[in-house]
Structures are given as C-alpha cells and as structure tokens.
C-alpha positions as CSV (number, residue, x, y, z in Angstrom):
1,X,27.2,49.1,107.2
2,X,23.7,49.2,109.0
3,X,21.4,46.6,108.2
4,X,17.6,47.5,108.8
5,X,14.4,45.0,109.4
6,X,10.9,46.0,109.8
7,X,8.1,44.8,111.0
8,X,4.0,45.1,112.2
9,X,2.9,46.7,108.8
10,X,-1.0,45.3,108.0
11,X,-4.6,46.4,107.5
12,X,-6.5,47.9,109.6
13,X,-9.4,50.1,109.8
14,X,-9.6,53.8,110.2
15,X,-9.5,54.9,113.6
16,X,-7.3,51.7,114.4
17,X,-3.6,51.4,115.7
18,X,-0.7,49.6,115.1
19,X,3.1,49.3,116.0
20,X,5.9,48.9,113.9
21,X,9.5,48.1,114.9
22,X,12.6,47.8,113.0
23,X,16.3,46.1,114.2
24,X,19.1,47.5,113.6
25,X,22.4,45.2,113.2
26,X,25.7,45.7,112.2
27,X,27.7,49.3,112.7
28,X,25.1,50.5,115.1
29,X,27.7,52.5,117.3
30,X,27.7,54.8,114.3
31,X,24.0,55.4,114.0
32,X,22.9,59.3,115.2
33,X,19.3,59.2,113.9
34,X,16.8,56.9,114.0
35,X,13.1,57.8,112.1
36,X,10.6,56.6,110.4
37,X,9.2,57.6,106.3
38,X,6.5,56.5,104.4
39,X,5.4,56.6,100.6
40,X,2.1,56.6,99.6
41,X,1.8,55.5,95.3
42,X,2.0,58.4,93.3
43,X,4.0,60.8,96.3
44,X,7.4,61.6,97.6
45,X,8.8,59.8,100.4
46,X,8.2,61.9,103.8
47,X,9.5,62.2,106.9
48,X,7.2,60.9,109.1
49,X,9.4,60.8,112.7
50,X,12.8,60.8,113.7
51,X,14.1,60.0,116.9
52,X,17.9,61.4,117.7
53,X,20.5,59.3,119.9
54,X,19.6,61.2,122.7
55,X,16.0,60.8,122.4
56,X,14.6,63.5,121.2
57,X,11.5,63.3,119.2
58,X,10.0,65.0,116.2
59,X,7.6,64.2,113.9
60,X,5.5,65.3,110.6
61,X,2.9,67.9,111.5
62,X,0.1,65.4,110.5
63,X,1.0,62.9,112.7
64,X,1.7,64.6,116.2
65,X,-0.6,63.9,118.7
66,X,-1.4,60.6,117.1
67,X,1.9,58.7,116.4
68,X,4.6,58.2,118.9
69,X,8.2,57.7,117.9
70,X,10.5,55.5,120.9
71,X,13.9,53.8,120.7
72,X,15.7,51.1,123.0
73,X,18.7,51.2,122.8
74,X,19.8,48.1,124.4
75,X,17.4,46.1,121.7
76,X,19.1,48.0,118.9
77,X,15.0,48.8,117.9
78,X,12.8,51.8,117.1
79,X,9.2,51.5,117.4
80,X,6.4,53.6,115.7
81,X,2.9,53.3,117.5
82,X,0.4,54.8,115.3
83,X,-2.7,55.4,116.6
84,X,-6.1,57.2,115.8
85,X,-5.4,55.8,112.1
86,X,-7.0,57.7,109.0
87,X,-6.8,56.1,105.3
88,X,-4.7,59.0,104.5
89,X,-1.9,57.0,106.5
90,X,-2.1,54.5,104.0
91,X,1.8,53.9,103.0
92,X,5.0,52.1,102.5
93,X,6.9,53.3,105.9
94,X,10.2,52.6,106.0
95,X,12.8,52.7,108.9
96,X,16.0,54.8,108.3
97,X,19.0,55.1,110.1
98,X,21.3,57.7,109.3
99,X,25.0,57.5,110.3
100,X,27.4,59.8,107.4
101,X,24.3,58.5,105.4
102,X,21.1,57.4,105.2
103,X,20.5,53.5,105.3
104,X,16.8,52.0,104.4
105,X,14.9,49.1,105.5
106,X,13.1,47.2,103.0
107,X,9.6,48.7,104.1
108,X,6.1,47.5,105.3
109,X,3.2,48.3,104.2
110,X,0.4,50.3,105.8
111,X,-3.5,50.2,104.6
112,X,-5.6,51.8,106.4
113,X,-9.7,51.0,105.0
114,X,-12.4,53.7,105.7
C-alpha cells in the first residue's frame, strides 16, 4: 500500500505561482509513476503531469510551458510548481502514484481569483 499526503494548495491571484508537494510512504519501491490530476466542480478528473521513475516528464497540453513537474527521490516527494496561474487552473489537484494501480492523495485545493 502507498500512502499519499499533499500539500501547498491556497489562493492566489491570476498570474501568481505556487508549489505543491506530496510524500509518499509505505510500498514506495513499487511506485513507477508519479503525476499530478486536478478536478475542477462540474468536470472529470485530468491529467495534469506525470513524472516516470526515471524522470521523464509530461504534462497536459494547457499547462506546458507554465507548470513544472520534479521528483526526489531520496525525500520520497513530487513537487508541482505552477506558475503564470490563470482562474482556469482553479481545482482540486490531487497526487497519484501508480504501482499495479493507481493510489490517491486526499487532494488540495487550488483557487486561482481574476
């Protein structure tokens, strides 16, 4: 079992950054994947980024250029800095981890105010 907690959700305005992180804990040796998906109210949950063991990034086409996926792997942590912020980002992102499946964080919210 992987156990995920996330963090550096808030409110900011458009235009604005912010960086969230989420821990992993438990079976990490099995985690391939690491990425990052967000809900807005009313939508489907999306990819956002995604990050493999290796490293290798990619990310939602209207993101790229703006938000920046990393991992460290010796902090058992992914990190998602958003920057150049619009109010269309405005979500619940959640961290993901997928081993033979997919496991969730709880999820942070995102508001971003025009």
């Amino acid at each position: 079992q992987v156990q995920l907690v996330e963090s550096g959700g808030g409110l900011v305005q458009a235009g604005g950054s912010l960086r969230l992180s989420c821990a992993a804990s438990g079976s990490i040796f099995s985690i391939n994947a690491m990425g990052w998906y967000r809900q807005a109210p009313g939508k489907q949950r999306e990819l956002v980024a995604r990050i493999t063991s290796g490293g290798s990034p990619n990310y939602a086409d209207s993101v790229k250029g703006r938000f920046t996926i990393s991992r460290d792997n010796a902090k058992n942590t992914v990190y998602l800095q958003m920057n150049s912020l619009k109010p269309e980002d405005t979500a619940v992102y959640y961290c993901n981890a997928y081993t033979s499946r997919d496991h969730w964080g709880q999820g942070t919210q995102v508001t971003v105010s025009s």
